[in-house]
C-alpha positions as CSV (number, residue, x, y, z in Angstrom):
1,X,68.6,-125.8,168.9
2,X,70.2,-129.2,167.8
3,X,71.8,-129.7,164.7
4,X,71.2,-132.8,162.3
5,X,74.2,-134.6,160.5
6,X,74.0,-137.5,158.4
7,X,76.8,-140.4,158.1
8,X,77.9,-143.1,156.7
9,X,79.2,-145.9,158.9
10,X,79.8,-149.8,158.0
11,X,77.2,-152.2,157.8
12,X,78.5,-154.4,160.6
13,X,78.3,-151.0,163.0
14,X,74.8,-150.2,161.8
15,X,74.2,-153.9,163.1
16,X,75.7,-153.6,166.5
17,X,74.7,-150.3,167.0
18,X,71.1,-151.3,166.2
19,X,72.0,-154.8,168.4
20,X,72.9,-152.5,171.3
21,X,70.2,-150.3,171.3
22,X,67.7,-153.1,171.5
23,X,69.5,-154.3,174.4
24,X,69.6,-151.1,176.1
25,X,66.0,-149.9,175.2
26,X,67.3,-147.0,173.7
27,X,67.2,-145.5,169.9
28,X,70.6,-145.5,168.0
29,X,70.5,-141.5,168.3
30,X,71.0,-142.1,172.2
31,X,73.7,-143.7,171.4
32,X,75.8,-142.3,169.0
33,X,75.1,-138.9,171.3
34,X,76.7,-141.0,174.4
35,X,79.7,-141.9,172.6
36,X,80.3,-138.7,171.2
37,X,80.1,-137.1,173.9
38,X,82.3,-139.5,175.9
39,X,85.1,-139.0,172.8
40,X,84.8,-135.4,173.2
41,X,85.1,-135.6,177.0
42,X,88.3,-137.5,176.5
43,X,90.1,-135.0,173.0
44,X,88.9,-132.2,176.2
45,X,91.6,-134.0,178.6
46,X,93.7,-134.8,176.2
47,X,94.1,-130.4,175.5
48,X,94.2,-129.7,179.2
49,X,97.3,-132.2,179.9
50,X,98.9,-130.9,176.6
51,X,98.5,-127.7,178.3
52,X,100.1,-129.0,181.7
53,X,102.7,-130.5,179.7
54,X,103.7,-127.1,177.6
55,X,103.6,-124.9,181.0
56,X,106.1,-127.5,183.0
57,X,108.4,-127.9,179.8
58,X,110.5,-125.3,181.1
59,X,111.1,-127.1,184.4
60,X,112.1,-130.6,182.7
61,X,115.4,-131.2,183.8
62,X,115.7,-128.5,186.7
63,X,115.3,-130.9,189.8
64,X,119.1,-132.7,190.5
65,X,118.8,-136.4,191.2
66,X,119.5,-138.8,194.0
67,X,121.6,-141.2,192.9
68,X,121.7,-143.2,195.3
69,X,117.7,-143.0,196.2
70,X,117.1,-144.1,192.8
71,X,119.4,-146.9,192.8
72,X,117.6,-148.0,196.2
73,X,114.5,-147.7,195.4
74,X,113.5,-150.4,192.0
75,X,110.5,-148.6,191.0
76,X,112.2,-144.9,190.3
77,X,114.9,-147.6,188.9
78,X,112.9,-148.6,186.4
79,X,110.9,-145.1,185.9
80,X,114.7,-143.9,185.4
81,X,115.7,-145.8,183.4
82,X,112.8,-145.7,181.2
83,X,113.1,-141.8,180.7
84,X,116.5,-140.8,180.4
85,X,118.3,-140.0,177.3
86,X,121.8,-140.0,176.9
């Protein structure tokens, strides 16, 4: 069963949203299904890499690091130098 919600959105979305659907030859439901969809897609990755992200916190740290590799090799330079806090 699908639920029904009603919104409110700006005038100049209602416009491009009906522009858009016209283009596409789809209804303005179609649409605002799509993109919701694709938004929840994306807040479901976002979870699963703060998930990765809490499970390898306890390794941050662990590994020892190569100097000299690093100083050799300009792109773990830079990725270096971009995370390390004093």
């Amino acid at each position: 069963m699908e639920a029904h919600i009603t919104l409110r959105i700006p005038r100049e979305w209602a416009r491009a949203l009906e522009r858009r659907a016209k283009e596409r030859g789809a209804t303005k439901s179609q649409l605002v299904r799509e993109a919701l969809r694709q938004y929840l897609a994306v807040g479901g990755e976002e979870e699963k890499r703060a998930g990765l992200r809490e499970r390898l916190k306890t390794y941050v740290g662990v590994a020892r690091l190569d100097h000299a590799a690093i100083e050799a090799d300009p792109l773990a330079r830079q990725i270096y130098e971009h995370n390390w806090r004093e």
